[in-house]
C-alpha positions in Angstrom: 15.6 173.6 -8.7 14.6 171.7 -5.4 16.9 170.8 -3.1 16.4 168.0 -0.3 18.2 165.3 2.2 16.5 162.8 3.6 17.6 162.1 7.3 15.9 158.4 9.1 14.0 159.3 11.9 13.4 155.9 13.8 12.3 152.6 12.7 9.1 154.0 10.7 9.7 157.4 10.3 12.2 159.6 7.9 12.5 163.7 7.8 13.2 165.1 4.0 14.6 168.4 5.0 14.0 171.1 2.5 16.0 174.0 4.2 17.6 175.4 7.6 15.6 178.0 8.2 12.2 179.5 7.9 11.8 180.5 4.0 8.1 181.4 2.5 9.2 179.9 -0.6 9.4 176.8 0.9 5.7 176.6 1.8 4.2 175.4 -1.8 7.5 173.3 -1.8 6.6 171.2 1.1 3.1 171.7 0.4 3.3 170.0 -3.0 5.5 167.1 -1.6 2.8 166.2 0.8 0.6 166.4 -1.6 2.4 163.9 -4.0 3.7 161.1 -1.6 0.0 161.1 -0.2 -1.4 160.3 -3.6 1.5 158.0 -4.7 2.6 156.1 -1.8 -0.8 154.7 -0.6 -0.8 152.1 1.9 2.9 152.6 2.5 2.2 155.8 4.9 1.0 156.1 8.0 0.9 160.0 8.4 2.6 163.1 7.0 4.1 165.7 9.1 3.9 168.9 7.4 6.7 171.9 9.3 8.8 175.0 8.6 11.5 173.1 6.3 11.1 169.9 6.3 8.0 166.8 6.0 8.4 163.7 8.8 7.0 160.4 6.8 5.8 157.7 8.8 5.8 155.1 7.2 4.4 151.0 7.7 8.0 149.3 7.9 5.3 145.6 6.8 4.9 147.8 3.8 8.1 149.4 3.0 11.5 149.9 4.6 14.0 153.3 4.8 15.8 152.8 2.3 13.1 151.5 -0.8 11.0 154.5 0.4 14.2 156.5 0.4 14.6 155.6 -3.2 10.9 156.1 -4.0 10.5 159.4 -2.4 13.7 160.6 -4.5 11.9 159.4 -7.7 9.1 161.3 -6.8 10.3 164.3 -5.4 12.8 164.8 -8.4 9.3 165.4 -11.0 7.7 167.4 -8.6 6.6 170.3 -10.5 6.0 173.4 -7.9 5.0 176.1 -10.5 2.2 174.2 -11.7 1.0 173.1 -8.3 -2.1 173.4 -6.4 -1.8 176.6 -4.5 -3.2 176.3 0.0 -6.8 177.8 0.3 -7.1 181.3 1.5 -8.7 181.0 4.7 -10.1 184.4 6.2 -10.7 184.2 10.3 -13.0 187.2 11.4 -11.3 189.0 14.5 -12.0 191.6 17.1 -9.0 193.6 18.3 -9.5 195.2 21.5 -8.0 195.7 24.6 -10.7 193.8 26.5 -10.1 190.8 24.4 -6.2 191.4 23.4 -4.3 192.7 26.6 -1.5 193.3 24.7 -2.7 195.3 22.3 -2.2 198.6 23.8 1.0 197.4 24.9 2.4 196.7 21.3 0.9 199.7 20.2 3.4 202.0 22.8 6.5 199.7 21.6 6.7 200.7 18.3 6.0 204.2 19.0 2.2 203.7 16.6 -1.2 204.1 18.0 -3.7 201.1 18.2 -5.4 201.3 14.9 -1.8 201.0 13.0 -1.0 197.7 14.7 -4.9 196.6 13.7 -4.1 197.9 10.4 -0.7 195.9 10.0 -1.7 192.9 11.1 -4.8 192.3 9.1 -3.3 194.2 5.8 -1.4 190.6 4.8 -1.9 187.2 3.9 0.6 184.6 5.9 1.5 181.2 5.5 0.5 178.8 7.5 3.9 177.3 8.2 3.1 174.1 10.7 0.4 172.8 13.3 2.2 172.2 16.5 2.1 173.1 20.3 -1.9 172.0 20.6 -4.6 170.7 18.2 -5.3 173.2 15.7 -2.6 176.2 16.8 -1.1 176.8 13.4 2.0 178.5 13.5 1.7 181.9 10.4 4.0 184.3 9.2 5.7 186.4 8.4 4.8 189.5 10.8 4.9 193.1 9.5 8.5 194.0 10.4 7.2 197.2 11.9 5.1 194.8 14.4 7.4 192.3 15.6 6.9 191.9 19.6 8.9 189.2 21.3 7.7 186.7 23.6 6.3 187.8 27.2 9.0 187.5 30.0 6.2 185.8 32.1 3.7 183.8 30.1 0.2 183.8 31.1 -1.2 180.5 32.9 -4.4 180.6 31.0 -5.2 182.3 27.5 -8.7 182.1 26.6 -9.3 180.2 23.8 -9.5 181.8 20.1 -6.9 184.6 21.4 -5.4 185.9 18.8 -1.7 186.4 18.9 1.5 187.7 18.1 5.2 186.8 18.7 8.8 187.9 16.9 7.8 186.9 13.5 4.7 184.7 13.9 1.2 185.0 14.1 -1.3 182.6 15.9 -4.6 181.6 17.5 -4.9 179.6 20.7 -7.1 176.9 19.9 -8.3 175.8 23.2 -7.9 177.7 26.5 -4.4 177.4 27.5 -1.1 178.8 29.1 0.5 180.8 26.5 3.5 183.7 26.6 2.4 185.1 23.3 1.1 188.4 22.5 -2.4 189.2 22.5 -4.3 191.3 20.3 -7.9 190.2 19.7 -10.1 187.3 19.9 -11.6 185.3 17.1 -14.7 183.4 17.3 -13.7 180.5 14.8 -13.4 177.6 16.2 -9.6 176.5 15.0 -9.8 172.9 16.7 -13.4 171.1 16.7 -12.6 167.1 17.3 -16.3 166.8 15.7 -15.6 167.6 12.5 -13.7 165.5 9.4 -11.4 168.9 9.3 -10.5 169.0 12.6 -8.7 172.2 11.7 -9.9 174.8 9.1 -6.1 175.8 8.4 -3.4 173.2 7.1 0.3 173.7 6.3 0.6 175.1 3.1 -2.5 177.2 3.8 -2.7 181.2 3.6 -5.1 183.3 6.4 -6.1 186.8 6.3 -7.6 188.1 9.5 -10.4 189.9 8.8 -11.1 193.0 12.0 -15.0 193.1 13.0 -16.7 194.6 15.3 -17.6 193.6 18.9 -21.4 193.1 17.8 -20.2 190.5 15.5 -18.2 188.7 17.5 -20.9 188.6 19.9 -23.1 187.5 17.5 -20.9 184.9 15.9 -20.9 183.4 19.3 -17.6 185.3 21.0 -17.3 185.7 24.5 -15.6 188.2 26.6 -14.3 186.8 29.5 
């Protein structure tokens, strides 16, 4: 059974709130709910806004108005049918964990008391769900973390990140888009390009997606067009 509220969020916008806190089982939830208003509600919407527990529709108020979408939402949300829905594409980002690319990595490694090919091993060993895209263009916040792996935040962040860092913090998994400051974690460095403003897809992840990360060695990085500075 699904369970929602719908909250208004200004004179064009609404939030359906699925939960109150972060819940894997809500990913195909909100997934498939932004799936179905976006077929059914046409020229009513403006943009979806995918997150943790709850979808933001903004909607055309010449179109529509809170509460008829309110009603119309309701009616569509109460024959959603989740176990027959569309599962998010597996999305597997190619990454090379070492210290000269993740200064963090040896770091982690002496917190939880493991050795640097554990945390590798850990972090690449499941999929996660990509849960929103928030912070910049293309970071896509993923979880959940290995419990034996969860590092909080750095007490200082960093005042530039490179971009494609790949990170970790508490729970959560990430890659820095574009060059950046950041106070996350850093284990590796991918050479996928998660935000390209040339491209139809400006992202290769959505909300609702799963990524594996995938270790490789420095030659392919290199050769996939890495850098190391």
């Amino acid at each position: 059974m699904i369970h929602w509220s719908i909250d208004n969020a200004g004179p064009d916008a609404l939030i359906i709130r699925f939960g109150r806190q972060i819940d894997e089982a809500l990913v195909p939830v909100i997934r498939c709910a932004t799936d179905r208003l976006a077929s059914e509600l046409g020229d009513q919407l403006r943009d979806l806004v995918p997150s943790y527990t709850s979808l933001m529709v903004v909607y055309n108020p010449l179109q529509t108005d809170f509460a008829g979408l309110v009603s119309r939402i309701n009616g569509l949300l109460s024959g959603l049918d989740i176990a027959h829905a569309e599962t998010g594409r597996l999305v597997e980002i190619p990454v090379y964990y070492a210290p000269e690319v993740g200064p963090d990595l040896e770091r982690v490694a002496q917190l939880h008391g493991i050795d640097v090919d554990e945390v590798i091993h850990l972090h690449s060993a499941r999929e996660y769900h990509v849960f929103a895209i928030g912070f910049a263009p293309g970071f896509a916040y993923m979880g959940q973390v290995d419990t034996a792996l969860r590092t909080p935040r750095l007490e200082t962040p960093r005042t530039r990140v490179p971009r494609g860092s790949v990170a970790l913090a508490d729970q959560q998994t990430a890659v820095y888009p574009l060059t950046s400051p950041g106070g996350w974690n850093l284990l590796g460095r991918t050479a996928m390009k998660m935000f390209d403003p040339t491209l139809d897809r400006l992202c290769p992840v959505s909300a609702g997606d799963r990524v594996r990360f995938v270790p490789i060695t420095q030659a392919e990085y290199l050769a996939a067009g890495g850098e190391l500075m």
